[in-house]
C-alpha positions as CSV (number, residue, x, y, z in Angstrom):
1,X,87.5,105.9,89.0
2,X,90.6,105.0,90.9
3,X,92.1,101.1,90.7
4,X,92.2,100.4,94.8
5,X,92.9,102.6,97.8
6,X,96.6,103.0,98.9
7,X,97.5,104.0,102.2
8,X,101.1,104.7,102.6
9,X,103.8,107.2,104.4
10,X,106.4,106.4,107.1
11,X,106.0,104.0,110.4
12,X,106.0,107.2,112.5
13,X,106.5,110.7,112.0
14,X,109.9,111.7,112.5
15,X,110.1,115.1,111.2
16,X,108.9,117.5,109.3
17,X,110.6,117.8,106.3
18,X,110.8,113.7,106.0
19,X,106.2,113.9,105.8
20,X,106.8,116.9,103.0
21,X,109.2,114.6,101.4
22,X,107.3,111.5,101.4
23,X,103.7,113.0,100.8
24,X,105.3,115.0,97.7
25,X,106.6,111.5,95.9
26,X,104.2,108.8,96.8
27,X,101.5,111.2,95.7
28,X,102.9,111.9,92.5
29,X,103.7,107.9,92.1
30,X,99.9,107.3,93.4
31,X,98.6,109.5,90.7
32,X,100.5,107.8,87.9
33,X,98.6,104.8,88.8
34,X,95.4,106.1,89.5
35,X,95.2,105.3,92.9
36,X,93.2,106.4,96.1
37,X,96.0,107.8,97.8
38,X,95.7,107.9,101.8
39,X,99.0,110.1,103.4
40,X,99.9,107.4,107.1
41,X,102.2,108.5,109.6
42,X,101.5,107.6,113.5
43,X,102.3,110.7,115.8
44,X,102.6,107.8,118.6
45,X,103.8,104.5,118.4
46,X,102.2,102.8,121.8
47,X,103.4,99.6,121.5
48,X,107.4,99.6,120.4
49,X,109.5,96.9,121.8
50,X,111.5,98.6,124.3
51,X,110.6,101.4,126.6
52,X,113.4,103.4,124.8
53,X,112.2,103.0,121.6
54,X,111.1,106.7,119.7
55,X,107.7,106.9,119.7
56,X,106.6,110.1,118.1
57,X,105.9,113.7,118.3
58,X,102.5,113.4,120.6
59,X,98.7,113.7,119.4
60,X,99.1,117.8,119.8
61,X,102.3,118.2,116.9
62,X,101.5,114.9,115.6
63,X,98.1,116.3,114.3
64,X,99.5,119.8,113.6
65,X,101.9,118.2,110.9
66,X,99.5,115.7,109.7
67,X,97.9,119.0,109.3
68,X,100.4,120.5,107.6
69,X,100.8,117.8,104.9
70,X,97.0,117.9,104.2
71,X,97.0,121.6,103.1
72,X,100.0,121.4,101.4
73,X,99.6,118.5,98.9
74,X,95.6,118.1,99.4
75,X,96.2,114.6,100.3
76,X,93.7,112.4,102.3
77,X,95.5,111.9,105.8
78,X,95.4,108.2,107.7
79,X,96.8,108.1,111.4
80,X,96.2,105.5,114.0
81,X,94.5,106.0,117.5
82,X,95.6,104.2,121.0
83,X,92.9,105.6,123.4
84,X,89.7,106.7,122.6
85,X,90.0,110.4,123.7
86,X,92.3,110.9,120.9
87,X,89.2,109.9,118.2
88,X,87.4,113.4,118.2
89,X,90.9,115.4,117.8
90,X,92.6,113.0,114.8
91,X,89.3,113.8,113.1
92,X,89.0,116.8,112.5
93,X,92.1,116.0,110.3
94,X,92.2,112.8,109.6
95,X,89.8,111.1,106.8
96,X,91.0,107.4,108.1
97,X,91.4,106.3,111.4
98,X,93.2,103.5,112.0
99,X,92.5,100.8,115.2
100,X,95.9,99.0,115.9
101,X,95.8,95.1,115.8
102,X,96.6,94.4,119.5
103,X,93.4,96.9,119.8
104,X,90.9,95.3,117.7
105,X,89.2,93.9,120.4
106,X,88.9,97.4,122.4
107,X,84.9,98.6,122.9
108,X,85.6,102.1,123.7
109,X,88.6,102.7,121.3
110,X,86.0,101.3,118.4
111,X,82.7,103.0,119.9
112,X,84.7,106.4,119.8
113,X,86.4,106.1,116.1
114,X,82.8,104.7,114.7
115,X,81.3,108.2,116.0
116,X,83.7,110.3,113.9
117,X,81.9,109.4,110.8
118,X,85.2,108.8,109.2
119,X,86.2,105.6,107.2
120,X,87.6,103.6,109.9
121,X,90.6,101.0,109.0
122,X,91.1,97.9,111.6
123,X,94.1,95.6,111.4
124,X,92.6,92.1,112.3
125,X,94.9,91.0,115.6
126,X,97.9,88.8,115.1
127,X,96.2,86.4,117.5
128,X,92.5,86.5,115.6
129,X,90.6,84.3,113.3
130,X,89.4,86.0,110.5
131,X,86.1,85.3,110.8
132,X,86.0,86.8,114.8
133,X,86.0,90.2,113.1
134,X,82.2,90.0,112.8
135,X,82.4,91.3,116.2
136,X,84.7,94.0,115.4
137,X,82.3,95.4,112.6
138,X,79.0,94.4,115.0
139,X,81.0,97.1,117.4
140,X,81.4,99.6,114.5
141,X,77.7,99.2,113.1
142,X,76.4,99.2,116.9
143,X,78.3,102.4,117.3
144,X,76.6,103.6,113.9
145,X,79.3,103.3,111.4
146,X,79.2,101.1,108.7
147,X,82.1,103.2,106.9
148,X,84.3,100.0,107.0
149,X,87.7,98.6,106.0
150,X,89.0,95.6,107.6
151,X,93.1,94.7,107.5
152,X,95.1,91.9,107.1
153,X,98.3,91.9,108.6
154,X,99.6,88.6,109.6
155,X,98.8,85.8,112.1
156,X,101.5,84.6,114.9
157,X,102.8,81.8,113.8
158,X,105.2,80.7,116.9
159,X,108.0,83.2,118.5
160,X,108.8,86.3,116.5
161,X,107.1,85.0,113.5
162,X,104.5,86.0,111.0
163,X,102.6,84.1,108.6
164,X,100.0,85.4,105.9
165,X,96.8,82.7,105.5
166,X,95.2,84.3,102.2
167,X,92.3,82.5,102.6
168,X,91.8,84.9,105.6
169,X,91.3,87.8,102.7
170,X,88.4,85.6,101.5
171,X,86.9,85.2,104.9
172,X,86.8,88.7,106.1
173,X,85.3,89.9,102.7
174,X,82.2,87.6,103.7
175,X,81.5,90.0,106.1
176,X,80.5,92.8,103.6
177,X,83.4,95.2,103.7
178,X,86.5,96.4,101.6
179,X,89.8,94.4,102.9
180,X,93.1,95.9,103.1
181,X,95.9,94.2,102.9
182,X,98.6,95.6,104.5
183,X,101.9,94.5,102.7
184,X,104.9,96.1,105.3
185,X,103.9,94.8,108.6
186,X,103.3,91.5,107.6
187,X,106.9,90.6,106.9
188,X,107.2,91.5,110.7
189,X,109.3,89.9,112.5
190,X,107.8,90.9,116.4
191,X,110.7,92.0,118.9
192,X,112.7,89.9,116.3
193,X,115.8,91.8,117.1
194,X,115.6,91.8,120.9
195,X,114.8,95.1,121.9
196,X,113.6,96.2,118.4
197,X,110.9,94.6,115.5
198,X,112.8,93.1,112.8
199,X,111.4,92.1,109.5
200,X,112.2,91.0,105.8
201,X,111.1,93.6,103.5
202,X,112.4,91.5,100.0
203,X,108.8,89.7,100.7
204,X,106.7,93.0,100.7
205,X,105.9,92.7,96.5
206,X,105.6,89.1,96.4
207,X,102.9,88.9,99.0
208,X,101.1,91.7,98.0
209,X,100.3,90.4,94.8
210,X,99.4,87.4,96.4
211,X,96.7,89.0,98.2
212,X,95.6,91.3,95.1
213,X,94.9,87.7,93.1
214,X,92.6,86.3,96.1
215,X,90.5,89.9,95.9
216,X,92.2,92.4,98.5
217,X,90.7,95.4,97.7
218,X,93.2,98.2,99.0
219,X,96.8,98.4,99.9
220,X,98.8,99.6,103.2
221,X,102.4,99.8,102.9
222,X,105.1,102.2,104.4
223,X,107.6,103.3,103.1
224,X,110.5,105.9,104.0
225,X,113.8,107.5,101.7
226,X,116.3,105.5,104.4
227,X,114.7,102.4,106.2
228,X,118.0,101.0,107.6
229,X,118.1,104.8,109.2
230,X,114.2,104.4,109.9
231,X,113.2,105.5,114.1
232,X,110.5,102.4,113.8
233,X,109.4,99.6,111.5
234,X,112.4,100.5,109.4
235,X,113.7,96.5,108.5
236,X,109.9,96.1,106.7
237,X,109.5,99.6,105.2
238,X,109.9,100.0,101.5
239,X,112.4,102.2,100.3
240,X,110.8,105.5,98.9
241,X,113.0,105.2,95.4
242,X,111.9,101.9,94.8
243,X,108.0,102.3,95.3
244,X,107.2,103.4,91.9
245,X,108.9,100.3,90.2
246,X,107.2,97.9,92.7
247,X,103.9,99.7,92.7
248,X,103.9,99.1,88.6
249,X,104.4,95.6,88.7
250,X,101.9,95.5,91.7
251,X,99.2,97.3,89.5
252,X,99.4,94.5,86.6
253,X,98.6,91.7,89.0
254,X,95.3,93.7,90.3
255,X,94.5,94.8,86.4
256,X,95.0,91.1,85.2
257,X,92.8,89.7,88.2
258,X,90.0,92.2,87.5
259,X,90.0,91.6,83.9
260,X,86.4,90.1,83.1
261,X,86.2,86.5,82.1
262,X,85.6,85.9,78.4
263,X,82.6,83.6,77.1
């Protein structure tokens, strides 16, 4: 039995030959550790910064590469959707879908990933309590899915800022699902850099720990061989040759805080 599900890749796929690339070493590096691995890259990024930011490749290549990936390394494949037409396509590929935090709160887009059947991941919204995503998974279960994950990401905490309450980990567990806590985008710093996220990627470890010692039970994190060259998210992502290091020291602080009490 696998330690914890880990969902990882780049922000958004770029190329190619950078998914074959990443796929190739984070599954290796997921395998060492017995982990769950899901294979995350967005085909579209909806909500950059600027309306010259890169978004992607579209839903139509976006899906052929995630694909692509799939059938090469037999990985499990995460993407995230924007609209709800895009549910019934991403699944046929896809054994996550992702609902973006600044869409938590969208009926349809929930109503049409919940009748996939697939294990749906939600980012809790920078602007939510934790406890509001009862409603989120009322949604899901109305729309007969009770395949579940729920994400924490960071809460706003004034202009361009993020700030991670672990006692929001606690609450959403309450509500009878896995939680994810995603380690890269909440180090955010929102349209920190003017036209452009920034972020601070030096406190990805640290807080992911953190949340593995208040009972997170999966991980998110991206990660890409060049960040600084990264088309999105790059000042957050982890660097590719540093993941199996961090990942190592991540896995003793889940181990330790699973071992069962003595006595």
């Amino acid at each position: 039995m696998s330690r914890f599900k880990f969902i990882a890749g780049p922000c958004v796929i770029e190329s190619e030959q950078l998914l074959m690339e990443v796929a190739e070493k984070v599954k290796a590096i997921a395998e060492k550790y017995d982990l769950d691995y899901y294979f995350k890259a967005s085909f579209d990024k909806a909500n950059r910064t600027s309306i010259h930011s890169f978004r992607g490749p579209g839903l139509e290549e976006g899906v052929a590469l995630l694909k692509k990936v799939k059938e090469r390394y037999g990985v499990k494949i995460a993407t995230d959707i924007h609209e709800p037409y895009q549910a019934s396509q991403v699944s046929e590929v896809c054994d996550l879908i992702q609902i973006p935090a600044f869409l938590c709160r969208q009926t349809d887009l929930l109503a049409a990933a919940a009748k996939t059947g697939k294990l749906i991941n939600v980012k809790k919204a920078q602007f939510l309590a934790p406890w509001d995503m009862k409603n989120v998974v009322g949604k899901l279960e109305e729309s007969g899915n009770s395949n579940i994950m729920l994400c924490e990401r960071g809460t706003t905490f004034g202009y361009n800022t993020l700030v991670v309450d672990m006692t929001g980990i606690m609450e959403m567990k309450k509500l009878g699902y896995p939680v994810v806590f995603d380690a890269t985008h909440s180090v955010q710093k929102p349209g920190g850099k003017g036209t452009a996220t920034g972020g601070n990627r030096e406190y990805v470890e640290y807080l992911a720990k953190a949340a593995f010692s208040v009972g997170a039970d999966a991980l998110f994190m991206e990660v890409h061989p060049n960040p600084d060259e990264a088309l999105s998210d790059g000042p957050n992502m982890v660097k590719l040759d540093e993941l199996d290091e961090m990942l190592a020291r991540i896995v003793k602080v889940y181990d330790v805080v699973r071992e069962p009490l003595e006595g």
